[in-house]
Structures are given as structure tokens and as C-alpha cells.
Legacy VTK file of the C-alpha trace (Angstrom):
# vtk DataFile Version 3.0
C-alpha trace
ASCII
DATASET POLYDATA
POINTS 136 float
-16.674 75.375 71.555
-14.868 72.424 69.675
-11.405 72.854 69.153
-10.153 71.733 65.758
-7.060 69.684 67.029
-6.182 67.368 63.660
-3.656 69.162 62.707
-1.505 67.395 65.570
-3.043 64.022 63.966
-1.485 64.872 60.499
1.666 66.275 61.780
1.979 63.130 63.727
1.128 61.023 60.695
3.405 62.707 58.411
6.566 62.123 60.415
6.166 58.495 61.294
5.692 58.368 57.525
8.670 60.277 57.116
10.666 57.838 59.924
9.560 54.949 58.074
10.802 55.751 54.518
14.349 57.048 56.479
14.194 53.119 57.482
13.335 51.617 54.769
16.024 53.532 52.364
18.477 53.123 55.511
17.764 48.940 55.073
18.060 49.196 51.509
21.455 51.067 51.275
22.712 48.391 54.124
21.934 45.544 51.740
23.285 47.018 48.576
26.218 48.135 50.216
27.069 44.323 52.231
25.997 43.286 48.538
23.366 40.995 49.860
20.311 40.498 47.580
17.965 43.090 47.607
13.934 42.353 47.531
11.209 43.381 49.095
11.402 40.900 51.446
15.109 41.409 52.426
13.950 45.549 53.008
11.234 44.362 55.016
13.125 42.399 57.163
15.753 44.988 57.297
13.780 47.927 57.767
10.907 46.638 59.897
8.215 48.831 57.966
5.511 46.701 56.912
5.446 45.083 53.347
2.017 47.111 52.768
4.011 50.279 53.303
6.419 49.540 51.344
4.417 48.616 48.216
3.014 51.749 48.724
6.265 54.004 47.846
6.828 53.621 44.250
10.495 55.050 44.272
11.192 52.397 46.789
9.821 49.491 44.941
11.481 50.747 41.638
15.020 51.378 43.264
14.782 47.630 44.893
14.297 46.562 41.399
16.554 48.304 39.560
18.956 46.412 42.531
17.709 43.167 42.251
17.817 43.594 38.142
21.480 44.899 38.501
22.528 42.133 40.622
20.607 39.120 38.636
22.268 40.686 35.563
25.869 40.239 36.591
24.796 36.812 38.451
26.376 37.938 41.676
26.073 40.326 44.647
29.047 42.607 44.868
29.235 44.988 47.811
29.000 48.628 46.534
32.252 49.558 47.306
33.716 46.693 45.520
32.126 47.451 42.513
34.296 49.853 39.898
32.426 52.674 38.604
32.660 54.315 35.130
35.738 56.174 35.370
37.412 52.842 36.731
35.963 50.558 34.109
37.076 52.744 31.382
40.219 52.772 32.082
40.158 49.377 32.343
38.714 48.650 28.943
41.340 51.278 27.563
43.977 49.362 29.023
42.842 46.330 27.699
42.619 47.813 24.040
46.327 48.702 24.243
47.093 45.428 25.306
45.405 43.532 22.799
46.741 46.359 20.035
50.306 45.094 21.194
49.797 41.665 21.124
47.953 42.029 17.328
51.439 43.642 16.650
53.331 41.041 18.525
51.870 37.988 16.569
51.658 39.973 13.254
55.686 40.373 13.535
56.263 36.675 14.877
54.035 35.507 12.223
56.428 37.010 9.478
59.289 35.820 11.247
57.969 32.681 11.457
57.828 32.710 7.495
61.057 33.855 6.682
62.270 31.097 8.679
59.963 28.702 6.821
61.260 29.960 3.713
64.728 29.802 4.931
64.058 26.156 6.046
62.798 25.170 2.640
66.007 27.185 0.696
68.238 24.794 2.758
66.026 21.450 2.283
66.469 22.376 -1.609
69.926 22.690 -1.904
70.924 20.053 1.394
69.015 17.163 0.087
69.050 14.663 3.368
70.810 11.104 3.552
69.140 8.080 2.675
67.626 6.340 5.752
69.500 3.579 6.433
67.403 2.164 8.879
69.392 1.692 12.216
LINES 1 137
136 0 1 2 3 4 5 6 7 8 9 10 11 12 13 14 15 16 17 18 19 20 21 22 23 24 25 26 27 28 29 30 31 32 33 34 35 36 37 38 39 40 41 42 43 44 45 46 47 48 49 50 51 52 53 54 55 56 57 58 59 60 61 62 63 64 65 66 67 68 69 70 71 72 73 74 75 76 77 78 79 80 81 82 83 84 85 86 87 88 89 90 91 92 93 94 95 96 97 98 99 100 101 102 103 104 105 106 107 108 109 110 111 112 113 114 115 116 117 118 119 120 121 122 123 124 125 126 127 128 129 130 131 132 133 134 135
């Protein structure tokens, strides 16, 4: 009687593909997070799963190049926890509105002062009429 044992087989199979993709996202969270450049390549490398393997796990190969896109986009590689998130950059762009609201105000009210004192300048000119040169 032949014993049907290929169910060890698959079991077998199914968590050395399990160890591998714990690898391979292990080597890609490394890289992102030391803010090295993330490829294929670099997870490879990283990782030690085989490039075939690899290209074989769509959400894998998507995630490295949503990485790779990020970092191309801001032309740098910026370890994740160096990098501000949305709360932080909000803030940040709310505290540079304020600061560019007060210095609108700041150069609206030196502008004005600056023509009063024009104005001022040319009331004195008018009625002050200046020496004649006399050349020394």
C-alpha cells in the first residue's frame, strides 16, 4: 500500500517560502530604514533570496519601487526615521505661512513708512533749497 506522503513536501515548501519573503521584507525594511537605495539588487544582496524569487512576489517588487521612486523623487536617501511625516510637515508648512503672513505685514508697514519719509524728504528739499556748490 502506497502512502500518500506530499503533504510533508508542500508543508515544507510553503514555509521556506514563507522564510524567504520574512527575509526579503526584513532586507528591505533594513535598507529603507539606513536610507540606502533600495533595488532589487540591493534586496537581493540583503536578503539572500534569489533574484528569480523575488521577481516572483509582486508586492515585493512594487513596494521596492514605490522606494526607489520615493527616494529618486526627493534626489536623496533619507533614513526613515529622519524623514518627517504628515503631521510634522504640516506643521511645518503652517508655521511657515505665519511667518511669511508677518513678514507681508512687516514690509507692507515699512514700505509706507518708507513713503512718508520720502514725502517728508521732498517737503524739506522744497522749502530748504541747498547751497550752491562751490566746488572745494
Amino acid at each position: 500500500m502506497n502512502v500518500d506522503n506530499t503533504h510533508h513536501l508542500r508543508e515544507a515548501e510553503r514555509q521556506r517560502h514563507a522564510r524567504l519573503l520574512d527575509q526579503a521584507r526584513a532586507a528591505l525594511r533594513r535598507l529603507d530604514n539606513a536610507g540606502k537605495p533600495v533595488t532589487v539588487a540591493a534586496v537581493v544582496r540583503e536578503s539572500g533570496v534569489s533574484r528569480a524569487f523575488l521577481y516572483r512576489q509582486a508586492d515585493l517588487v512594487a513596494e521596492i519601487q514605490r522606494l526607489r521612486n520615493r527616494q529618486t523623487a526627493t534626489g536623496q536617501h533619507i533614513p526613515a526615521h529622519q524623514r518627517a511625516g504628515h503631521a510634522s510637515q504640516h506643521a511645518r508648512i503652517r508655521q511657515l505661512v505665519t511667518a511669511n503672513t508677518e513678514l507681508r505685514a512687516d514690509n507692507a508697514r515699512l514700505r509706507e513708512q518708507n513713503a512718508q519719509l520720502l514725502g517728508r524728504l521732498r517737503e524739506l528739499a522744497a522749502t530748504h533749497p541747498r547751497p550752491p556748490d562751490d566746488g572745494r
